[in-house]
N, CA, C and O atoms as CSV, one atom per row, in Angstrom:
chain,resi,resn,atom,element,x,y,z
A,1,UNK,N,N,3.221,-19.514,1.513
A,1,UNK,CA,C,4.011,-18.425,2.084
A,1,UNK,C,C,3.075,-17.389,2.722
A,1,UNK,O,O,2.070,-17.045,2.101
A,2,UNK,N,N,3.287,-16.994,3.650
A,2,UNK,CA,C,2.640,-15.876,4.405
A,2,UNK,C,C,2.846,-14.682,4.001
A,2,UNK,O,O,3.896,-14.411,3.418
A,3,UNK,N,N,2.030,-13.884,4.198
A,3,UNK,CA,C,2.006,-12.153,3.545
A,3,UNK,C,C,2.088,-11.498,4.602
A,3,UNK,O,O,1.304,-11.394,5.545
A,4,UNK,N,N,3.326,-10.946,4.360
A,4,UNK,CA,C,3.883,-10.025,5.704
A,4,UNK,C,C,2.672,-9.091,5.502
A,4,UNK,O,O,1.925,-8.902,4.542
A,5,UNK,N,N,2.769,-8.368,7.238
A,5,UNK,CA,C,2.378,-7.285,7.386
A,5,UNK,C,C,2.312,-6.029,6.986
A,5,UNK,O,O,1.298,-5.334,7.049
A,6,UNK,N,N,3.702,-5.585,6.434
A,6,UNK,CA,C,3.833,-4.429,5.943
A,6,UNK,C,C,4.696,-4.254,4.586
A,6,UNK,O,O,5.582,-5.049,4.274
A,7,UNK,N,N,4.349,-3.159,3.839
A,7,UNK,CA,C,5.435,-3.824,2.284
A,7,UNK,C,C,5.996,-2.152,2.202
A,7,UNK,O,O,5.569,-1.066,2.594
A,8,UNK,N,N,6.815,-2.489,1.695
A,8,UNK,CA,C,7.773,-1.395,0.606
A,8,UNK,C,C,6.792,-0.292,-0.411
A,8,UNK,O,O,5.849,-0.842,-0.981
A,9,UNK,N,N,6.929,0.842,-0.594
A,9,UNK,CA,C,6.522,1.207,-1.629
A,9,UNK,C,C,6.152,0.217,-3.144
A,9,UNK,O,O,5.015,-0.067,-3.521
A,10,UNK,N,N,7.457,-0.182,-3.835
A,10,UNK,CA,C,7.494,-1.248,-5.256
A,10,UNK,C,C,6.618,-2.193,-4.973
A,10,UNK,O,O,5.717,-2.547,-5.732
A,11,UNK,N,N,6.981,-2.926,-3.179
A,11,UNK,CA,C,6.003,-4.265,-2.922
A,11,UNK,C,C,4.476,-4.057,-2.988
A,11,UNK,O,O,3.584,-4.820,-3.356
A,12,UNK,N,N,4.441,-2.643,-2.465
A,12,UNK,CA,C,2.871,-2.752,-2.264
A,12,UNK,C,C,2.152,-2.524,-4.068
A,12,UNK,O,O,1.096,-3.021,-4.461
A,13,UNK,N,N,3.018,-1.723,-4.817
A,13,UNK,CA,C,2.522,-1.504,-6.042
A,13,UNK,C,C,2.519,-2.442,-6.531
A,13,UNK,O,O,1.770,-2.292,-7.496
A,14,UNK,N,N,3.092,-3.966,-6.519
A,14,UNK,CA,C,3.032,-5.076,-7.495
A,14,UNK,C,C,1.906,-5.944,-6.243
A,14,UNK,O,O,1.076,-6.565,-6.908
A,15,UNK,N,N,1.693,-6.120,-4.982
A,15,UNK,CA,C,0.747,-6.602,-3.933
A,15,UNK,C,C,-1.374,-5.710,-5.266
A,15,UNK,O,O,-2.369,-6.204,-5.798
A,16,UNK,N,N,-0.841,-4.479,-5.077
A,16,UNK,CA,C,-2.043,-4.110,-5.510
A,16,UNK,C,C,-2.090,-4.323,-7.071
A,16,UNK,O,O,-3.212,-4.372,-7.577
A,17,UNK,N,N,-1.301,-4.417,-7.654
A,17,UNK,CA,C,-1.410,-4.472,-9.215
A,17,UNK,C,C,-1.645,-3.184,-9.904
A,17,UNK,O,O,-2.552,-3.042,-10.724
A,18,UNK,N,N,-0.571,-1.963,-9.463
A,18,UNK,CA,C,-0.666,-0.882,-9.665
A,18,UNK,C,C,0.234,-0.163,-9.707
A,18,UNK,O,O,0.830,-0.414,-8.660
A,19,UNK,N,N,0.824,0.667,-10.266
A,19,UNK,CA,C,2.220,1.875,-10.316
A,19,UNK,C,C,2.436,1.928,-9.005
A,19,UNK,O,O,1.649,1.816,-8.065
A,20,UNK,N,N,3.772,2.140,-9.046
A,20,UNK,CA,C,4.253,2.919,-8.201
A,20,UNK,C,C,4.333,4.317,-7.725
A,20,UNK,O,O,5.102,4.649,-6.823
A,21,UNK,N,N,3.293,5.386,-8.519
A,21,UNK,CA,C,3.487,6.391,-8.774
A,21,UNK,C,C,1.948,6.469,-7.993
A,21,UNK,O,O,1.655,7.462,-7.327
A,22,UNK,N,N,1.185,5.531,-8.122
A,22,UNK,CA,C,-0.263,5.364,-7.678
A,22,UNK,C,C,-0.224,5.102,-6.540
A,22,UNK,O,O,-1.230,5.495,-5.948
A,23,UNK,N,N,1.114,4.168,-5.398
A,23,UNK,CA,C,1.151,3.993,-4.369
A,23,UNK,C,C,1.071,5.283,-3.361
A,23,UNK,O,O,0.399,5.451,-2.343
A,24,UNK,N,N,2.030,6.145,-4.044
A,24,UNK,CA,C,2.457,7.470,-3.623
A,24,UNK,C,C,1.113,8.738,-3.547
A,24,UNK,O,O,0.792,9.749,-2.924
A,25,UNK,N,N,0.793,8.116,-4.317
A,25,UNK,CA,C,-0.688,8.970,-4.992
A,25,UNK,C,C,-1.826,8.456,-3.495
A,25,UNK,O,O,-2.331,9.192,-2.648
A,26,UNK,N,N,-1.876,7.672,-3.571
A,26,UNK,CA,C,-2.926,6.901,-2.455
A,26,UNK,C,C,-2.344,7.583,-1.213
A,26,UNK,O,O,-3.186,8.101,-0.480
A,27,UNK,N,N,-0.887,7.694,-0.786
A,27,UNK,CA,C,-0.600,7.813,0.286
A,27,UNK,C,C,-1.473,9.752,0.852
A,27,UNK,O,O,-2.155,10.260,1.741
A,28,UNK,N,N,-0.763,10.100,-0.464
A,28,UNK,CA,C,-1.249,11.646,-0.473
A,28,UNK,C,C,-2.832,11.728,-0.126
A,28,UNK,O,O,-3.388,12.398,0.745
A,29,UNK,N,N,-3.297,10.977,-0.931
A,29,UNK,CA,C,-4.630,11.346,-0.666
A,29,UNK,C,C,-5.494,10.489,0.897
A,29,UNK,O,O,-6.678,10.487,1.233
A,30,UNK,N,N,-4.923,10.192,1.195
A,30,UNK,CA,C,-4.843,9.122,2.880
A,30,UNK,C,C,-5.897,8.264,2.481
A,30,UNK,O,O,-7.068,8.295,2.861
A,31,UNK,N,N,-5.180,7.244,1.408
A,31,UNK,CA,C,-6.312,6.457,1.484
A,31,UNK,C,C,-5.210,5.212,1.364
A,31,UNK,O,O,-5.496,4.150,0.811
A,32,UNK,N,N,-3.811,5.512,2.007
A,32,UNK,CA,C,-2.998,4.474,2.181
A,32,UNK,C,C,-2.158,5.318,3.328
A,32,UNK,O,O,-2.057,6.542,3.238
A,33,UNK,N,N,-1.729,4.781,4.108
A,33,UNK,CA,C,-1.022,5.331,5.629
A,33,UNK,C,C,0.400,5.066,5.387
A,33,UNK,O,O,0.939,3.960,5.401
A,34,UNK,N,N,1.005,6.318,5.139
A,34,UNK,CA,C,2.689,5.714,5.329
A,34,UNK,C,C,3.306,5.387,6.469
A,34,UNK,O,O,2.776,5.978,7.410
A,35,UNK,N,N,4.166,4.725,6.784
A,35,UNK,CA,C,4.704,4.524,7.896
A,35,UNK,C,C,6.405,4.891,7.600
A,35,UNK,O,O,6.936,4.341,6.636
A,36,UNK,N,N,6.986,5.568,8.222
A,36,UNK,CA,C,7.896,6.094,8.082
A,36,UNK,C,C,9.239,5.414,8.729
A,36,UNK,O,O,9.321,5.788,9.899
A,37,UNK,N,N,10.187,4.650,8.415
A,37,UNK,CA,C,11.046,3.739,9.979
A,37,UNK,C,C,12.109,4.837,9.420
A,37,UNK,O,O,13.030,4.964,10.227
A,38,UNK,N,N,12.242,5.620,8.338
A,38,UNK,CA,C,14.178,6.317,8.249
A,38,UNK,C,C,13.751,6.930,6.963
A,38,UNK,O,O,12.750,6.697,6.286
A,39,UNK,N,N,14.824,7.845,6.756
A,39,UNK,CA,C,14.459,8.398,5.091
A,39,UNK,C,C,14.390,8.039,4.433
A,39,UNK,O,O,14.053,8.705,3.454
A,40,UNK,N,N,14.623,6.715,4.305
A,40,UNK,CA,C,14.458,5.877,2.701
A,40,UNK,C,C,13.757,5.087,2.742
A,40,UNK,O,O,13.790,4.509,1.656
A,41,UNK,N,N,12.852,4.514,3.583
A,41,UNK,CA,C,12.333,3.201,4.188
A,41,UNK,C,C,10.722,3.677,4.701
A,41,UNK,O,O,10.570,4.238,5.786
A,42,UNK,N,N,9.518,3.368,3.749
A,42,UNK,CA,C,8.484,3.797,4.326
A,42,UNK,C,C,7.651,2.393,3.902
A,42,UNK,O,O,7.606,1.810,2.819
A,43,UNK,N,N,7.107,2.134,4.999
A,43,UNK,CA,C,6.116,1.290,4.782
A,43,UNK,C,C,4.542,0.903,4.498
A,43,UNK,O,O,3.738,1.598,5.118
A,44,UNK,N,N,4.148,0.166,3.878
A,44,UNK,CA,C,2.509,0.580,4.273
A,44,UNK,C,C,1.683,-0.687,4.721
A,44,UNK,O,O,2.203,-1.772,4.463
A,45,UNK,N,N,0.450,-0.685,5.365
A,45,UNK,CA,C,0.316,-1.907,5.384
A,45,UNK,C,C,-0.736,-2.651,4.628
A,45,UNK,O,O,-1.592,-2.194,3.870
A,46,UNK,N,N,-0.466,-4.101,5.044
A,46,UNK,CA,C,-1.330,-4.815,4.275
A,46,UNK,C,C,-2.335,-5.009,4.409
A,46,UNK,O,O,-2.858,-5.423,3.375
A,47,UNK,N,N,-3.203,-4.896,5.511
A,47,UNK,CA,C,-4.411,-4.839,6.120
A,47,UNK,C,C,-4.799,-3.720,5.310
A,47,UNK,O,O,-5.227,-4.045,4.202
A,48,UNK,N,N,-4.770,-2.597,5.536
A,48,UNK,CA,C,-5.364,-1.048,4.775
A,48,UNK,C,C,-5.340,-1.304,3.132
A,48,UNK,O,O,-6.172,-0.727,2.431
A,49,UNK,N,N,-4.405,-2.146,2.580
A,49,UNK,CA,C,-4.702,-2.492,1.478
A,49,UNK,C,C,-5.944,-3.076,1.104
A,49,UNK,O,O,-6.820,-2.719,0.316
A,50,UNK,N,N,-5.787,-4.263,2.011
A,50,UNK,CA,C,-6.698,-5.248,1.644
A,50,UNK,C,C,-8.157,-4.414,1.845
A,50,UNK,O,O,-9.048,-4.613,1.019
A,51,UNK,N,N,-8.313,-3.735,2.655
A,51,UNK,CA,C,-9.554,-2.787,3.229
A,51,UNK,C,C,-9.700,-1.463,1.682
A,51,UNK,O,O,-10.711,-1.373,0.985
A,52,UNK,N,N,-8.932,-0.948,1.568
A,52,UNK,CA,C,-8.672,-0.321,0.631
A,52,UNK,C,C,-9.445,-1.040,-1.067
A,52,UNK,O,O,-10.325,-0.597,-1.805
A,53,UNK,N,N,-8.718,-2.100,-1.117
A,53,UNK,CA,C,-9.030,-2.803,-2.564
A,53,UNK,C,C,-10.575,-3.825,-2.568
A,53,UNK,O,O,-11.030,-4.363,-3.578
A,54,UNK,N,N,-11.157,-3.896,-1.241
A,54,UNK,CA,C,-12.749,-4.447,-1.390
A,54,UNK,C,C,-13.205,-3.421,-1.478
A,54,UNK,O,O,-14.010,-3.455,-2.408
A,55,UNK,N,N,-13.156,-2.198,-0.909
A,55,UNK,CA,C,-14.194,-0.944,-1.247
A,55,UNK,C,C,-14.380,-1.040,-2.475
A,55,UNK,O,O,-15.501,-0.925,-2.969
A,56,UNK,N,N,-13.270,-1.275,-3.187
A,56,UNK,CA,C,-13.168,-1.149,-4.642
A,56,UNK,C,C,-13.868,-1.761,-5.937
A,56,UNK,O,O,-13.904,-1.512,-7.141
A,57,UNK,N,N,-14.523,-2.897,-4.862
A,57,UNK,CA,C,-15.884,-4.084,-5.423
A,57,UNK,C,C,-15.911,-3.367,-6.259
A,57,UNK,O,O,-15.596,-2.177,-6.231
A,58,UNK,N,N,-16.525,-4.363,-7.664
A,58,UNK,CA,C,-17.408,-3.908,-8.419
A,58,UNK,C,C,-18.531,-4.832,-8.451
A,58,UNK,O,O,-18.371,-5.950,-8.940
A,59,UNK,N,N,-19.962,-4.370,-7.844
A,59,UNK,CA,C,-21.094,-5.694,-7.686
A,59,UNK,C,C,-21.456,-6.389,-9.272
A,59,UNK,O,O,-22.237,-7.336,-9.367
C-alpha cells in the first residue's frame, strides 16, 4: 500500500508513533507545517515527517 502524501492530525500521530497532543505541539513549534483545507480538516505532510523523524537519529 502506498503512503499518501498528507495525513490527518490522529494519522500523523499513529504514522509517527506519538500523541496526538505532540502532533499539535510540533505544529506550534514549526517543526511540523499545518496545512489548513476548512476548520476541521488540517493536514500535515509526510515528507516533513519523514525529514523531521531522521534528524531524530540516534548514531
Amino acid at each position: 500500500m502506498q503512503t499518501p502524501k498528507y495525513l490527518r492530525a490522529k494519522e500523523m500521530a499513529k504514522y509517527l508513533n506519538i500523541g496526538l497532543s505532540t502532533v499539535w505541539l510540533y505544529a506550534k513549534q514549526g517543526k511540523l507545517t499545518p496545512k489548513k483545507l476548512s476548520d476541521r480538516v488540517t493536514l500535515f505532510s509526510v515528507d516533513e515527517a519523514d525529514k523531521l523523524i531522521n534528524g531524530f537519529e540516534v548514531a
